[in-house]
N, C-alpha and C positions, 0 to 999 in steps of 0.2 A: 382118521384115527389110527394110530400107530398101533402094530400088535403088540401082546407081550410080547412075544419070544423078540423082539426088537429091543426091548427096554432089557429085557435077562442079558443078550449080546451087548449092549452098550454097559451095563452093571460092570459083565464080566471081564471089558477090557478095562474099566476103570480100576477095577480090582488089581489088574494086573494077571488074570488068569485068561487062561484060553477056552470056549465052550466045548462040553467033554473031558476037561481032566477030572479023573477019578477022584484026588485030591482041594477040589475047588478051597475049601474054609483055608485050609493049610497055607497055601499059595496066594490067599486074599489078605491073611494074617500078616504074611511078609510084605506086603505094599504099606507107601508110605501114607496111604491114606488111612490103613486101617490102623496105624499106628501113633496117629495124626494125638490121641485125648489120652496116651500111654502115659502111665508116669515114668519118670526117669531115675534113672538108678540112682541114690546119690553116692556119692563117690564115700568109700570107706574112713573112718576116722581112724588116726596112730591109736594106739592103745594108751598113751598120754592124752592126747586130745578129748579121748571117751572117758575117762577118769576126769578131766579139769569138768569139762563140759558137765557131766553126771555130777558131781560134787555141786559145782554152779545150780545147778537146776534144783537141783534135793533142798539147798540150802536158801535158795531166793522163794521155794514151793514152803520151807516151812519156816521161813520168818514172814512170809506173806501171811500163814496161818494162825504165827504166834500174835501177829499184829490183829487179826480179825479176835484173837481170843480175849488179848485185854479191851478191846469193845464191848464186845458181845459175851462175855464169858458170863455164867451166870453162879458161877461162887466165886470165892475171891482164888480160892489156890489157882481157880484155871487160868484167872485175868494173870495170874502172878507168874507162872510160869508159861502165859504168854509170851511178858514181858521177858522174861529168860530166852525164852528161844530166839526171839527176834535180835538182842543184841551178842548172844553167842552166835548164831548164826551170821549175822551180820561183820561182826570180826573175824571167824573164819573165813569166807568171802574174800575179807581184805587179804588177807595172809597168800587165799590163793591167788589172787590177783599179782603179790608179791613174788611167789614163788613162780608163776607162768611166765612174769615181765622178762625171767632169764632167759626165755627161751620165743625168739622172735616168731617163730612156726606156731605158737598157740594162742589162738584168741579163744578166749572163755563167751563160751555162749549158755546162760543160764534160761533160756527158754523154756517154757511148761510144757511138759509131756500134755498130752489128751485127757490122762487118768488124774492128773495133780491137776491141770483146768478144771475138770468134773468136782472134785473132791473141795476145790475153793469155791465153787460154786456153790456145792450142797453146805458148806459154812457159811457162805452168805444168806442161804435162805433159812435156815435153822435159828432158834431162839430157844431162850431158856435151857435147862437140863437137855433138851434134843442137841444143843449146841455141845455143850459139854461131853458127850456122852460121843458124838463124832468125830468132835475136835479130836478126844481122849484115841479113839482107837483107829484115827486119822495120821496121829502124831507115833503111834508105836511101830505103825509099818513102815512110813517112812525114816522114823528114824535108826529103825532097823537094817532095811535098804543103806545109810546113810555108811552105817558104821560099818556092814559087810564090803561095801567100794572099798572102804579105809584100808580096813583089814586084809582083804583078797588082794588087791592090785599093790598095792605097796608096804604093807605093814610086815604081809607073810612072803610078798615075793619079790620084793625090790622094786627097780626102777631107776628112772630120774633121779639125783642126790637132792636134789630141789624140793621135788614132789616127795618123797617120800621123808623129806624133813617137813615137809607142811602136814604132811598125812601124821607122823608121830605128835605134831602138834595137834591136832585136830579132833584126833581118836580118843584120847581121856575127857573131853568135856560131851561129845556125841554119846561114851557110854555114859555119862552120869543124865545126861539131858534123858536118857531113854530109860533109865534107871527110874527119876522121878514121872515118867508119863506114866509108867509099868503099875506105879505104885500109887496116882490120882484116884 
């Protein structure tokens, strides 16, 4: 049978530390083994690319939801203004699609945040008035979210001629969309 103090000396050269440095965690840390299940940084987005991408996301999270409302809505204003979000959203989309095409360095990735998966979720499993009543105060923070991108990154501080002519286009029907959730 092997001892421990055998098995700790084999540990610690695995580690990459030597038995008796005062510092052991520190020096086992920097080994590539201990780094082996790390996540990786991911490399930073332009400030254009965090605008198309964020725009992308907000608008595919809440025409996804405007589509779950005309299903699932349970009066008609929600089904109705379902159907409003879905194809405003949906033409803005195109617009940004239109405006990124100018510039070869942007791919629009509308991917679900964690918190908008969560949130499509809880719309999926909801019924009746519980639908309504999540959808409603589902649809006010994101479109709130929606319209502060508009606003902050290009409306108030410039940018791309591109993007911030898609952004001018974008921002009067996002405040009126969030005008009508405010007031469901």
């Amino acid at each position: 049978m092997k001892s421990p103090l055998a098995a700790v000396a084999v540990l610690a050269l695995v580690a990459g530390c030597t038995p008796g440095t005062e510092n052991a965690t520190e020096v086992a840390n920097d080994s590539p083994i201990a780094n082996l299940g790390a996540p990786k940084p991911k490399p930073s987005k332009s400030p254009d690319q965090a605008f198309v991408d964020g725009v992308a996301a907000l608008n595919a999270y809440i025409a996804g939801a405007g589509s779950l409302a005309e299903q699932k809505g349970a009066s008609a204003r929600i089904k109705a203004f379902g159907k409003k979000l879905t194809l405003d959203r949906t033409q803005s989309t195109m617009k940004l699609k239109l405006a990124a095409a100018t510039h070869p360095d942007l791919l629009i990735d509308a991917s679900l945040d964690d918190e908008q998966n969560d949130n499509i979720e809880t719309l999926q499993k909801a019924n009746g008035p519980a639908f309504d009543t999540a959808f409603k105060a589902q649809m006010v923070v994101a479109l709130t979210r929606l319209e502060n991108l508009l606003e902050e990154r290009y409306l108030a501080s410039g940018g791309d001629p591109e993007l911030k002519s898609f952004a001018s286009y974008a921002a009067p029907p996002v405040r009126a969309n969030l005008a009508a959730a405010r007031a469901l």
